[in-house]
C-alpha positions as a Python dict, from the first residue, in 0.01 Angstrom:
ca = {
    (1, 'X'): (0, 0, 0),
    (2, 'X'): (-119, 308, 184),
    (3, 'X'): (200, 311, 355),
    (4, 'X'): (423, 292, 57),
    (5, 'X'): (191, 552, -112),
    (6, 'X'): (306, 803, 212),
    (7, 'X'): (615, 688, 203),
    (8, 'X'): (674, 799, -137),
    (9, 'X'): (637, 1134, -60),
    (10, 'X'): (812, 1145, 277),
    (11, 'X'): (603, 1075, 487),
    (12, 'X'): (662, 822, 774),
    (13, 'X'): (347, 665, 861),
    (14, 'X'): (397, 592, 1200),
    (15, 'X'): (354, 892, 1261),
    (16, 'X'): (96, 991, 1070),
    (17, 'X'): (-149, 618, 1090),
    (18, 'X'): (-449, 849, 1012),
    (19, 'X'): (-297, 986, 686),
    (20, 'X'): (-178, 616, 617),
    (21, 'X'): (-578, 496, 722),
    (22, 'X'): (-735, 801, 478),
    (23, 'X'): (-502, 624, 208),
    (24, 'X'): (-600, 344, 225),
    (25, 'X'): (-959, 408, 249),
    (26, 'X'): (-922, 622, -54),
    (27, 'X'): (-730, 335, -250),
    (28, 'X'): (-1075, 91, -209),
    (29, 'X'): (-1360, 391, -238),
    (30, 'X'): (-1140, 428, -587),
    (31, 'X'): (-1126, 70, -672),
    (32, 'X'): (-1499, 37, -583),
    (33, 'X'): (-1601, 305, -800),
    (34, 'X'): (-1430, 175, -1064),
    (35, 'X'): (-1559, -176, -1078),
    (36, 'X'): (-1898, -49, -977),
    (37, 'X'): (-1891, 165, -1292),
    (38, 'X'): (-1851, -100, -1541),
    (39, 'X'): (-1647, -408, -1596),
    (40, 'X'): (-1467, -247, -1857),
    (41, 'X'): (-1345, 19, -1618),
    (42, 'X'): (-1270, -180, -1359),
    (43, 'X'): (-1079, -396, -1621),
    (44, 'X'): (-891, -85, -1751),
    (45, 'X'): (-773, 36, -1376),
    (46, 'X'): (-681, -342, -1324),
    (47, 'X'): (-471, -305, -1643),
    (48, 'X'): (-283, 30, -1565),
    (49, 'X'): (-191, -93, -1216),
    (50, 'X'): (-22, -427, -1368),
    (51, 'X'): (128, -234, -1638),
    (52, 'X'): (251, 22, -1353),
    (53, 'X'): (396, -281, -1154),
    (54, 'X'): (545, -455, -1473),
    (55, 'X'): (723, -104, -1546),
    (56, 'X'): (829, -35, -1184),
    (57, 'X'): (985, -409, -1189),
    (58, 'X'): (1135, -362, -1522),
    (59, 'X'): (1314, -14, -1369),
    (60, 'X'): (1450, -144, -1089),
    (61, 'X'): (1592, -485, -1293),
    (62, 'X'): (1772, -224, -1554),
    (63, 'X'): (1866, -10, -1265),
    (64, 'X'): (2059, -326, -1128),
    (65, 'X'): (2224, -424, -1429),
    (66, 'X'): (2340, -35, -1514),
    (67, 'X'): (2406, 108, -1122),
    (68, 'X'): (2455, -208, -954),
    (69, 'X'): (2767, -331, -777),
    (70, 'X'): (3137, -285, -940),
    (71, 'X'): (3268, -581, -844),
    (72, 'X'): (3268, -597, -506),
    (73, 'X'): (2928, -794, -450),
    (74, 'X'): (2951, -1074, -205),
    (75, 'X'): (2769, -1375, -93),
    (76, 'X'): (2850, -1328, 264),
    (77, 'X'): (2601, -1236, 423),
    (78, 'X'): (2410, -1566, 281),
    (79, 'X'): (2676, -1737, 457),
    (80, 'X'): (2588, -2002, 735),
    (81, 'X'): (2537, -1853, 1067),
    (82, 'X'): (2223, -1637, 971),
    (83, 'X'): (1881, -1750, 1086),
    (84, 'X'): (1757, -2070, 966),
    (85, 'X'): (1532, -2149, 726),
    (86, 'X'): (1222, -2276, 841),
    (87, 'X'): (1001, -2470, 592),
    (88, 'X'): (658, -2314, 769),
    (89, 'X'): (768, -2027, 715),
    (90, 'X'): (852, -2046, 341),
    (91, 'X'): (534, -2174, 306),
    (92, 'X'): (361, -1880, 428),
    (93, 'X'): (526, -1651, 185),
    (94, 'X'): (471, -1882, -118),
    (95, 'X'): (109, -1846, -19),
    (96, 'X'): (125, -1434, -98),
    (97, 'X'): (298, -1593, -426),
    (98, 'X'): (18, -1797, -503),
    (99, 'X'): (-291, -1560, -354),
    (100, 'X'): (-115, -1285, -629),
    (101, 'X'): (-83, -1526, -908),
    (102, 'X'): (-479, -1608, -828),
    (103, 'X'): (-632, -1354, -1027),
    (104, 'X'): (-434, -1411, -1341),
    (105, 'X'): (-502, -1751, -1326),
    (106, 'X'): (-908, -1695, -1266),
    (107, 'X'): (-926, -1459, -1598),
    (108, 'X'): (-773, -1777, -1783),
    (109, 'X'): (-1034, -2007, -1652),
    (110, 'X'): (-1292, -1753, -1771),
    (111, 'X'): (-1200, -1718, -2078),
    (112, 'X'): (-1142, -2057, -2124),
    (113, 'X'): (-1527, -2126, -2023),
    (114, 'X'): (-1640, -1828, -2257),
    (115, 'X'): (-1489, -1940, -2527),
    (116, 'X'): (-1620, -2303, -2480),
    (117, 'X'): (-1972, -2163, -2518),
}
């Protein structure tokens, strides 16, 4: 994420890994801080950054649909003759799907529990 952050503001972080290391460093002391603070404050900074990602997702989905291609899309490159698709390593990037989808699925097991009792 530190990367992306640099990246943003053109910065190549290659070049600069100690910028892209203070980042990142920065990104957790925040995030600590936070959820050391309260749970409602670590709840709140949990629910700007989804609500950041939702609206960055929702940008680039209208940006498609508005600036996209004018008719000259093609499938081509999805044509036979490309790499092939290896089952292991589907796998491995359904697990980033999952470990991401973890989180949400935890708060809904809490809840469920609290409101149980």
């Amino acid at each position: 994420m530190a990367e992306y952050f640099l990246r943003s503001f053109g910065y190549d972080p290659v070049l600069h890994p100690g910028a892209a290391d203070a980042c990142a460093v920065a990104g957790i002391v925040v995030a600590t801080t936070a959820n050391v603070r309260g749970v409602q404050t670590g709840a709140l900074m949990t629910g700007a950054t989804s609500a950041a990602k939702f609206a960055a997702l929702t940008l680039i989905a209208v940006a498609a649909v508005f600036f996209g291609s004018r008719g000259e899309a093609s499938a081509a490159h999805l044509a036979a003759g490309q790499a092939p698709v290896q089952a292991g390593l589907f796998g491995l990037a359904f697990i980033s799907v999952l470990w991401a989808y973890d989180g949400f699925r935890g708060s809904l097991v809490s809840r469920r529990r609290s409101a149980r009792s």
